[in-house]
C-alpha positions in Angstrom: 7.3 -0.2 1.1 4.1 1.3 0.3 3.6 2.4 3.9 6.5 4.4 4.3 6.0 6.5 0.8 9.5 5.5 -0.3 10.9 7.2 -3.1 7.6 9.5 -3.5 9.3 13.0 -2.0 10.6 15.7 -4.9 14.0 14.6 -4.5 13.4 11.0 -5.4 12.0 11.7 -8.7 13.9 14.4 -9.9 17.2 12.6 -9.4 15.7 9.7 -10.8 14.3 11.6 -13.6 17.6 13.0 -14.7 19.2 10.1 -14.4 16.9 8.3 -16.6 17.3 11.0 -19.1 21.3 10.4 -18.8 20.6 6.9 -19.5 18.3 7.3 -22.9 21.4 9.7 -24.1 24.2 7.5 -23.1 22.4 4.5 -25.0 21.3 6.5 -28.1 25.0 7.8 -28.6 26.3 4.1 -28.0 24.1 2.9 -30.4 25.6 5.8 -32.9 29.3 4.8 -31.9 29.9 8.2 -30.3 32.2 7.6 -27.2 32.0 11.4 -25.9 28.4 11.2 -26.1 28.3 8.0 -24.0 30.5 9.1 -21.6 28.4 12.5 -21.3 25.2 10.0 -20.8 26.8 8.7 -17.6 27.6 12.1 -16.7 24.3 13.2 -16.6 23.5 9.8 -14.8 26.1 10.6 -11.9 24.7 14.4 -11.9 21.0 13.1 -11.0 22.6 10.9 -8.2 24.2 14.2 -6.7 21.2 16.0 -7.3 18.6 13.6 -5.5 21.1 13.5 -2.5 21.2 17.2 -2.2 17.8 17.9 -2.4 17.5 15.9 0.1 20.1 17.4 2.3 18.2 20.6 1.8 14.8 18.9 3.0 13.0 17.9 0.0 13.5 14.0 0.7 12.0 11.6 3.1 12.7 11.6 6.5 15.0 9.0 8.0 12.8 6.2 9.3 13.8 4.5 12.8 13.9 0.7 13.6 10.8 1.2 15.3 9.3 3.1 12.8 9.7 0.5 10.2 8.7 -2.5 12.6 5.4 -0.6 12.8 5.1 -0.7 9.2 5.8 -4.2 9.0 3.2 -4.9 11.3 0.7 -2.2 9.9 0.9 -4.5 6.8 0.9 -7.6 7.7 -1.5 -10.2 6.3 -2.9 -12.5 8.9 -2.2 -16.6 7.6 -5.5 -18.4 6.6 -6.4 -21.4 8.6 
């Protein structure tokens, strides 16, 4: 996937980033047996989900790739067989 920079656009990373954060919160407060603060974890973790797909609504995300486009990829990268 390399070849079409999937998952490096602004959008990618900050939802993934603030979902990430979401997770460490909702594991530290299960780990303190705090219910609220596990269920606000997954809160945040839902939240970066919404946020990645509407940054990339307003343009800050990949492009949507064609069959073609990705065929070329697949070609682009592939390794010719030893003989």
């Amino acid at each position: 996937m390399a070849g079409t920079s999937h998952g490096h656009t602004p959008a990618a990373w900050t939802g993934v980033v603030i979902a990430f954060i979401g997770f460490c919160v909702s594991g530290a407060f299960m780990v303190l047996a705090n219910p609220i603060g596990f269920w606000a974890g997954l809160v945040v973790v839902v939240l970066g989900g919404v946020v990645g797909m509407a940054m990339r609504a307003a343009g800050m995300g990949a492009p949507k790739a064609t069959h073609r486009d990705l065929a070329e990829v697949i070609a682009a990268n592939r390794v010719p067989a030893k003989v």
